[in-house]
N, C-alpha and C positions, 0 to 999 in steps of 0.2 A: 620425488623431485627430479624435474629434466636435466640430464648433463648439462652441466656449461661449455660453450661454442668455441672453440679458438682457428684462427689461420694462422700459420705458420710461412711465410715466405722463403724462398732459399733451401728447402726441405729434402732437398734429394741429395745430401751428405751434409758431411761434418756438425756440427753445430746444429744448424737447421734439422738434418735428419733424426740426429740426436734427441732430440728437444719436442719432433711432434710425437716420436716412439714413445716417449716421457709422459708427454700429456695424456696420449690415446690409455698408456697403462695404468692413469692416475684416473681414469674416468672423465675424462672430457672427451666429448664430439671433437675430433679433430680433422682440418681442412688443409694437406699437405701443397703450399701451391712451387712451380719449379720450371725451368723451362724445357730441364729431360723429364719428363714427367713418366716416362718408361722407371724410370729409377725409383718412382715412390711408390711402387705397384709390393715391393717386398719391406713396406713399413706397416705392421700387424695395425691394424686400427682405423689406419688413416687414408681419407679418403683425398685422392690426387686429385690436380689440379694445374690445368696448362697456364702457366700466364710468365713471363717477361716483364719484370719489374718497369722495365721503359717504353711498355707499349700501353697505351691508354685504354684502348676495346678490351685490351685482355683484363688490365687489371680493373676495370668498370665489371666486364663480365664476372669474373673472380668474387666481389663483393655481393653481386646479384644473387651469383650461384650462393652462397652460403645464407644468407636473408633469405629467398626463396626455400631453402629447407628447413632450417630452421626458424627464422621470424627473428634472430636474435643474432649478435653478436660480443661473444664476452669478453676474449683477449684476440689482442691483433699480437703479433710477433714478427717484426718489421727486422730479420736475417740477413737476406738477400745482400750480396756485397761481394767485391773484389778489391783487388790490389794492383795499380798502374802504376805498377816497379822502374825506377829511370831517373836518370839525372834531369833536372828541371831545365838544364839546357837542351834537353836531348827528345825530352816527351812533348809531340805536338801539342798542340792548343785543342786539337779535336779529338785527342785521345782523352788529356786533360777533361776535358768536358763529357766526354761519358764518364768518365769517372765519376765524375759529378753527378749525373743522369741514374747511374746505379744507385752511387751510395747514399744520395740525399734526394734529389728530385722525383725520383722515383716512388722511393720509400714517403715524399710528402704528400704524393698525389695520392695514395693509397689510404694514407691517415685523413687527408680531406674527407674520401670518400666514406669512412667510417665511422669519423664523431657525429654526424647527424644522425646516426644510428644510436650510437652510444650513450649521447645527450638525449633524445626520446626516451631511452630505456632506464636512464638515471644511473647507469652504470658502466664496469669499462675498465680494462687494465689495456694500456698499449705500452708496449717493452720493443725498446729502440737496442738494438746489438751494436755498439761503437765498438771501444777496444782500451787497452792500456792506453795504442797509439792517440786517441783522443787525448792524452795527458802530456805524455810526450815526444819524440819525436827518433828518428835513425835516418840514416843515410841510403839517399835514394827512393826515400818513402814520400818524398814532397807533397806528392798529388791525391794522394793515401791517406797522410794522416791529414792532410788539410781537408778532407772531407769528413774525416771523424772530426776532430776540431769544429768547424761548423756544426753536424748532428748535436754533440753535446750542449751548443749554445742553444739551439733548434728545438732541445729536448725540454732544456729549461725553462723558455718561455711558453713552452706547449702547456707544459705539468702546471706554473701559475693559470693560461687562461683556462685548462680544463677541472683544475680543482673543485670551482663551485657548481658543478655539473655531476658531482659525482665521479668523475673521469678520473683515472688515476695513469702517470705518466714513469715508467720505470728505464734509469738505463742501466745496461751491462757492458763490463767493462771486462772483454776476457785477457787476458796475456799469450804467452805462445801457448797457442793448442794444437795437437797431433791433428791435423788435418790438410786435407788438396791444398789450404790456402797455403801453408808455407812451402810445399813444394812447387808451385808455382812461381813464388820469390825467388826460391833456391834456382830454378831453371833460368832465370832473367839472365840476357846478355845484352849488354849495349850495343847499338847497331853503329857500321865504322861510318864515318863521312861522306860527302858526295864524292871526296876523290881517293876513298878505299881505302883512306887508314885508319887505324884504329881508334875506336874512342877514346880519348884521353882519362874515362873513368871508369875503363877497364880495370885498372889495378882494383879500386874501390869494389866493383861490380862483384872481382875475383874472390876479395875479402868476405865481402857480403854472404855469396853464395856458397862457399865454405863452411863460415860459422853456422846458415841457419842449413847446410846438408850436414854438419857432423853429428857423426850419430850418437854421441852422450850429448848433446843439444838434442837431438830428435827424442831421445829415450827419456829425456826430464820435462819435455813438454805434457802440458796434460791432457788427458782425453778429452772429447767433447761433451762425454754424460756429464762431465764434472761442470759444464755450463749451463746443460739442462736440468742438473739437480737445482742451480741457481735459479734458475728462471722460475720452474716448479713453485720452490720458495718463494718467490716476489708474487707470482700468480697467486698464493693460498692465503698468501699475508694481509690481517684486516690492515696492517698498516704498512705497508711495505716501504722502505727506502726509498728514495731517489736516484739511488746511484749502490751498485751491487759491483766488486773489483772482485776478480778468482782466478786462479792459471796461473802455470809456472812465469816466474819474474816480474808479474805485474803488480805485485803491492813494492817489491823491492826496486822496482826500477823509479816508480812513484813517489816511492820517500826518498832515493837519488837526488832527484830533481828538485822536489820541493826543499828539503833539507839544507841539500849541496849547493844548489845554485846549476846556472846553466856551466859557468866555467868546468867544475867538478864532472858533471851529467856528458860534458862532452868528449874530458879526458877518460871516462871509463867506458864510453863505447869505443873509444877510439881503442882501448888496451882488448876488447872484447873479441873487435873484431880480428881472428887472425891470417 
C-alpha cells in the first residue's frame, strides 16, 4: 500500500518542523513547505518546499508540486503562523492585516486549493494549528488571538460542509510551546510616539516580556514533539476529534476562563504577569 501524502506548512521549525519530522518517521510522504526552505533540507524524510503562505503562485505551485508526484493528497497541516505583539492602539491597520493574511487568509486560500482534490479522492484530514489563544485571550495579543478566534470559527464551519465528502476537519489547540514564537513575544517593544516618548504600555510590554523570558516559564513550556505526537494522533484516528488542547497551561488556562468567568480570567493574569 502507497504511503499517505501530507504538506506540512510553517516546516522549517518549531511545531511545523516537529510535526513533518513525525510524519516522514510514521511512514507518510511528507511535503515540508516554508519560506527558509534552506532549513528543511536537515528534516530526514521530508521533501522541501519554497512557498510563502501569502503569495498565491507559490502556494498554487505548492499544491501542483505534490499532486504532480504523487496523484493524491491525504493530510494538509495548515502551521504557518505568527504573532503581531502590540497594543491595539499602537499596531497599524497594515500590520494588523498581515496578520490576518498569515494566520487565516493565507492558510484559507491553500484549503480552497486542496478540498477539490480531497472531495474527488473521498478523502482527507486537514488540521488547522490555532492555539489555547483561540479560547482565550492576554495582553497585547489583540491582533493574535483575534485571528485564532476567527480560524476556530473558520474551522468549524469548514469540518460541517466537508463531513459528507468524506473530509475530515481537525483543530489543535497548543498552549506555551518551547519554541521561536515565544521568543519573539518576549523580544516585543513598544515603539515611542511621533514626539519620542515613550509608550504609555511600556510598563505592560515590560511585564509581558519578562514573564514569557523567565526561565521556569521557559523550562515548563512544552516541546513541540509533544504537538506533533497530537497531530500524529488526529492523522491515524478512524475518528478523530474536532478539537485536540496539549501544552503547558492550556487545559488550565481554558477551565480559568470557562469556569471563572472573564472577571476571575482577568484577575489571574493580571497576578501572572510580573
Amino acid at each position: 500500500m502507497a504511503s499517505r501524502i501530507a504538506l506540512v506548512t510553517g516546516a522549517s521549525s518549531g511545531i511545523g518542523a516537529a510535526t513533518a519530522a513525525k510524519l516522514a518517521a510514521s511512514g507518510f510522504t511528507v511535503y515540508g513547505a516554508a519560506r527558509r526552505v534552506d532549513r528543511l533540507t536537515g528534516i530526514p524524510g521530508v521533501i522541501p518546499l519554497a512557498m510563502d503562505i501569502t503569495v498565491e503562485d507559490q502556494v498554487s505551485a505548492a499544491v501542483d508540486r505534490v499532486l504532480a508526484d504523487g496523484g493524491r493528497l491525504d493530510v494538509l497541516v495548515n502551521n504557518a503562523g505568527f504573532a503581531q505583539y502590540g497594543a491595539v492602539e499602537e499596531v497599524s491597520i497594515d500590520a494588523a492585516r498581515y496578520q490576518f493574511e498569515v494566520n487565516l487568509f493565507g492558510l484559507a486560500r491553500l484549503t480552497q486549493l486542496v478540498i477539490p482534490h480531497m472531495r474527488q479522492q473521498g478523502s482527507g484530514t486537514i488540521v488547522n494549528i490555532s492555539s489555547m489563544g483561540g479560547r482565550i485571550y492576554t495582553p497585547l495579543g489583540a491582533w493574535y488571538h483575534a485571528t485564532k478566534h476567527a480560524l476556530e470559527g473558520w474551522s468549524d464551519c469548514l469540518r460541517v460542509e466537508l463531513e459528507p465528502f468524506g473530509i475530515r476537519v481537525v483543530i489543535i489547540e497548543p498552549g506555551s510551546i518551547a519554541t521561536e514564537f515565544g521568543e519573539v513575544l518576549a523580544r516585543h517593544a513598544p515603539p515611542a510616539d511621533p514626539n519620542g516618548q515613550p509608550s504609555p504600555y511600556q510598563g505592560l510590554a515590560d511585564k509581558v516580556g519578562r514573564t514569557m523570558a523567565d526561565p521556569d516559564f521557559q523550562r515548563k513550556s512544552s516541546p513541540p514533539t509533544l504537538i506533533a505526537d497530537t497531530i500524529l494522533t488526529a492523522v491515524t484516528a478512524q475518528q478523530p476529534k474536532s478539537r485536540y488542547m496539549a501544552g503547558y497551561l492550556a487545559k488550565p488556562m481554558w477551565a480559568l476562563r470557562r469556569f471563572g468567568g472573564d472577571g476571575l480570567y482577568d484577575r489571574a493574569v493580571a497576578r501572572i504577569l510580573k
